[in-house]
C-alpha positions as CSV (number, residue, x, y, z in Angstrom):
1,X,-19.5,-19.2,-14.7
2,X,-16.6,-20.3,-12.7
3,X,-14.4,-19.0,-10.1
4,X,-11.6,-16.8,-11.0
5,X,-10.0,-15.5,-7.9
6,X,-10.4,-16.3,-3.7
7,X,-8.9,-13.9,-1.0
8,X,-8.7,-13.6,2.4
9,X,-8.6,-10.9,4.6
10,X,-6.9,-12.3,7.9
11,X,-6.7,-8.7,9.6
12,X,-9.4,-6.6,8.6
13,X,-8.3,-3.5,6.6
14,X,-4.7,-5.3,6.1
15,X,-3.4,-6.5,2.9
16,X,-5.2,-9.9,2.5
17,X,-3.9,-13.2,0.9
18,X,-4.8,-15.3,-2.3
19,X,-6.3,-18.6,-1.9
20,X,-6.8,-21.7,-4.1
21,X,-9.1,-22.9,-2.2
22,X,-11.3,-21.4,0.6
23,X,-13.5,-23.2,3.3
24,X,-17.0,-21.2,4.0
25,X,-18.6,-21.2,7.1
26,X,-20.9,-19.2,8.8
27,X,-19.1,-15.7,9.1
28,X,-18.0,-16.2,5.4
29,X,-13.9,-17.6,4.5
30,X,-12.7,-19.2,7.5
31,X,-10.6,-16.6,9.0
32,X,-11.9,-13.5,7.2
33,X,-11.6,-10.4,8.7
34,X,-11.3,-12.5,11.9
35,X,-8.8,-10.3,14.1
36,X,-9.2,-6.0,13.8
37,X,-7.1,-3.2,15.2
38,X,-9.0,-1.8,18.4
39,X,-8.3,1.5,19.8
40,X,-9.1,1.6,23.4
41,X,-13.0,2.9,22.7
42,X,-13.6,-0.5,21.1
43,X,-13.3,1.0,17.7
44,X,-12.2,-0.9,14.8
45,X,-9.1,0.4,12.0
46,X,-11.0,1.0,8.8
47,X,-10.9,3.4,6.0
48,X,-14.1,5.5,7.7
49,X,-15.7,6.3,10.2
50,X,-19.4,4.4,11.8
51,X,-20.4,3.5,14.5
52,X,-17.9,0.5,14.8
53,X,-15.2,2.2,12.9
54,X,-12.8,4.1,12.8
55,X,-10.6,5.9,9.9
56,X,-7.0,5.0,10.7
57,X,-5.5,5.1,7.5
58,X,-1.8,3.8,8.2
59,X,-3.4,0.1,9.0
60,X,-3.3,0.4,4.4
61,X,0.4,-0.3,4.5
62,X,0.5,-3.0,6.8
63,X,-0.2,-6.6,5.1
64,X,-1.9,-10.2,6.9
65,X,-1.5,-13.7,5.4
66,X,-1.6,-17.3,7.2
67,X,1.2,-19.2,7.5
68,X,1.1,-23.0,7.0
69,X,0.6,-23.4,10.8
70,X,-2.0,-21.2,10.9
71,X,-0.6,-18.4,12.8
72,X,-1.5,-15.0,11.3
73,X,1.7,-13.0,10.1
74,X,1.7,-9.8,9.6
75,X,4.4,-7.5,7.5
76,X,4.7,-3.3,7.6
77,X,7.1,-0.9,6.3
78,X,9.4,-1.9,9.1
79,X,9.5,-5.4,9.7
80,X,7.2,-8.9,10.4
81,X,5.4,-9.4,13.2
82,X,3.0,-12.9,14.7
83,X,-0.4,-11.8,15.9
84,X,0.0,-12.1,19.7
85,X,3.5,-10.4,19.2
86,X,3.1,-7.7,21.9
87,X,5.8,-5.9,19.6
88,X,3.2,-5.9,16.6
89,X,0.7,-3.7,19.2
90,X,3.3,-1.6,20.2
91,X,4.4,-1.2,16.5
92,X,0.6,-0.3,15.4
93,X,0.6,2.0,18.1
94,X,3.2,4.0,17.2
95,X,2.1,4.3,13.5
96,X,-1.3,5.5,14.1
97,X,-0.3,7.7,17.0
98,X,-2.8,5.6,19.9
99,X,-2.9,2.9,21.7
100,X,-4.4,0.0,19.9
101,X,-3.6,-3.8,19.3
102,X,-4.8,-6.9,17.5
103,X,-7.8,-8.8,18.7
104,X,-9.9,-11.5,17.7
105,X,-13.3,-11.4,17.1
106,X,-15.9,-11.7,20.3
107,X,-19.2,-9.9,20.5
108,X,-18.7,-7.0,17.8
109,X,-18.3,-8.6,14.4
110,X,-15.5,-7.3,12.1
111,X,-17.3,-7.9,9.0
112,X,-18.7,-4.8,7.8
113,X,-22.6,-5.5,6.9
114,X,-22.7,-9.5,4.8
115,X,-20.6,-12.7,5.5
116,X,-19.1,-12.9,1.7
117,X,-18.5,-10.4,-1.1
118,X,-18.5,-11.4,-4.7
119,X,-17.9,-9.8,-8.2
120,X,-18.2,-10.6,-11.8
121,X,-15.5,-10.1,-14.2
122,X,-18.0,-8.6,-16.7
123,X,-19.3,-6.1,-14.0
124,X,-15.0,-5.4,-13.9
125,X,-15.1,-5.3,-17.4
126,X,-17.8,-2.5,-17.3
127,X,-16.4,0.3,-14.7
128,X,-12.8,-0.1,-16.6
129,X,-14.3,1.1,-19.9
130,X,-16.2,3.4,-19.4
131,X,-14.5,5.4,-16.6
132,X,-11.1,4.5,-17.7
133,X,-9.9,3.4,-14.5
134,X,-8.0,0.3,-13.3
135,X,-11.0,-1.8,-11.7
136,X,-8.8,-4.6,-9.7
137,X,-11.0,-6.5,-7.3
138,X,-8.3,-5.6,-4.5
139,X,-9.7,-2.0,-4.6
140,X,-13.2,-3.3,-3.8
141,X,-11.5,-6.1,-0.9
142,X,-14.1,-8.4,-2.5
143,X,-13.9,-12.7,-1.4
144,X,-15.0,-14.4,-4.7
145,X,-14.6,-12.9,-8.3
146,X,-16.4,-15.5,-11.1
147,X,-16.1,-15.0,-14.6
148,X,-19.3,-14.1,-16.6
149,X,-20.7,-12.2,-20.1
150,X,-23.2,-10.1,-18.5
151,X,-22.2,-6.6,-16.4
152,X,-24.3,-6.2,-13.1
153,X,-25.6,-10.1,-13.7
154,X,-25.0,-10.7,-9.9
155,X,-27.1,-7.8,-9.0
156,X,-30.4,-9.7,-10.2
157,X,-29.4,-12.2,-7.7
158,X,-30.8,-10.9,-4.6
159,X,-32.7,-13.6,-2.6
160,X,-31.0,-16.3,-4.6
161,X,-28.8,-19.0,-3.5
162,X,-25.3,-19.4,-5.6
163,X,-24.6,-22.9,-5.5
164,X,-20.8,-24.1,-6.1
165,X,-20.3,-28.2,-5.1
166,X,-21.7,-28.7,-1.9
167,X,-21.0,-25.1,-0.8
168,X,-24.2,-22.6,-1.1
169,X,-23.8,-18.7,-0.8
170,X,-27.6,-16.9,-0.2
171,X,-27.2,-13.5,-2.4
172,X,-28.6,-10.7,-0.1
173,X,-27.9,-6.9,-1.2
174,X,-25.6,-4.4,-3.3
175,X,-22.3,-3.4,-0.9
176,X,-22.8,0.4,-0.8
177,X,-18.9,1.9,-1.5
178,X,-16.8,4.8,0.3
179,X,-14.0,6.2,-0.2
180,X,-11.7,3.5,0.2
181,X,-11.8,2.1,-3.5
182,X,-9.8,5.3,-4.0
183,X,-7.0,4.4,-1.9
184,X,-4.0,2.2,-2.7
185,X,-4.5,-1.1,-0.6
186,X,-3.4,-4.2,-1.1
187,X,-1.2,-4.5,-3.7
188,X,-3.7,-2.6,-5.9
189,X,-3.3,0.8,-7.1
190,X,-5.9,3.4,-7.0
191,X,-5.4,4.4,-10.5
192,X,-8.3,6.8,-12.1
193,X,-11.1,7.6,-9.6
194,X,-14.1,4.8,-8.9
195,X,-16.1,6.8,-6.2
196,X,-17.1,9.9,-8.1
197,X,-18.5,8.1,-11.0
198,X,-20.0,5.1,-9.3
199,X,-22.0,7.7,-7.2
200,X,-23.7,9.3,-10.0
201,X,-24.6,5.8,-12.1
202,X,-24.5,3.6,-9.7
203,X,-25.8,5.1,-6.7
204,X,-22.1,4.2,-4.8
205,X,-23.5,0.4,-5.1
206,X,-20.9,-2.0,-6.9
207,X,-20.7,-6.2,-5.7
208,X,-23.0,-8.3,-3.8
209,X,-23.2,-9.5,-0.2
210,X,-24.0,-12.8,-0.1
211,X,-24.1,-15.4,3.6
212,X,-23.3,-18.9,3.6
213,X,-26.5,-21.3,3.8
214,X,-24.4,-24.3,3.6
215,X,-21.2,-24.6,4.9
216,X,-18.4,-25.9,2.5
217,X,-14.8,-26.0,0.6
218,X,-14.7,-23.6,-2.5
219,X,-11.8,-23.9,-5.1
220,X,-10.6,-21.6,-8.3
221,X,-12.1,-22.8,-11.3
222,X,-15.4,-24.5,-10.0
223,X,-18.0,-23.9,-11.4
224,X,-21.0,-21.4,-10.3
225,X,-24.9,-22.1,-10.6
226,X,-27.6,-20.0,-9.1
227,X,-30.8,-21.4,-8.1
């Protein structure tokens, strides 16, 4: 098993970025899902609505990547915009029709319920054949894809450590799915239906949480070992 594909989610609900290499720490990628749309409530921009979120679903055609000096750009329909840029709030603002604006992460995390999600290519494989539907990993906004022979392998997991190099990921529970793998987000199009039949044979649960035990640098194409 080796890793197939990284990504990055600088602004959560945003477009992410590809990565060839990814450093793990204790909230997962370095920089993952580290700044969120607020609205004055406290509420974050998501694709539903809990106790910490809120369904804003404009935020899906705006886009977040790191630039080489590590400032956080961020495109939309109309422009490019710096987090910090008081004209990126204002710009959010106007799109979702209330006041909101980009912070950073403080007391209320951003990540949604585990530090790291991963997928296996087989488990890909799987939903595209027998729902006939495209099943790119962007729809699911998942960290680390590795490639594998065996659908679901990474759901016998749980309680196990994935080791890659020096970096190990502790495999903790199924990520339960909503309605956003049905809606065109980043860069992936939302082509044949995944909810419906993943609720009634899969009980809505497709990927694996996982949270970093040992902090470390993971790259495409090393190579995966669970112990």
């Amino acid at each position: 098993m080796r890793v197939v594909s990284l990504r990055r989610y600088p602004v959560k609900s945003m477009a992410g970025e590809f990565l060839r290499a990814a450093t793990f720490n204790h909230r997962g990628i370095e920089g993952d899902r580290w700044y969120a749309v607020e609205d004055p409530d406290g509420h974050f921009a998501s694709g539903k609505n809990t106790r910490r979120f809120r369904r804003r679903d404009p935020i899906f055609s705006y886009g977040a990547v790191t630039s080489p000096s590590g400032d956080v750009v961020v495109t939309g329909p109309s422009g490019e915009w710096r987090v910090g840029d008081p004209a990126l709030d204002a710009e959010l603002s106007h799109e979702i029709g209330l006041d909101v604006r980009v912070t950073s992460e403080a007391t209320i995390p951003h990540q949604d319920m585990g530090s790291v999600s991963l997928i296996g290519t087989a488990t890909l494989e799987w939903c595209a054949e027998r729902w006939g539907i495209r099943a790119d990993p962007r729809r699911l906004r998942v960290n680390l894809v590795f490639s594998c022979e065996e659908p679901f392998i990474e759901e016998s997991w749980a309680g196990r450590t994935l080791v890659c190099g020096g970096t190990q990921l502790r495999v903790v529970e199924r990520v339960p799915r909503c309605r956003m793998i049905d809606i065109d987000q980043d860069g992936a199009k939302a082509e044949g239906k995944w909810l419906k039949p993943l609720a009634a044979e899969r009980d809505m649960f497709l990927a694996m949480y996982a949270d970093v035990a040992t902090s470390g640098v993971i790259r495409l194409g090393d190579e995966l070992a669970i112990s």
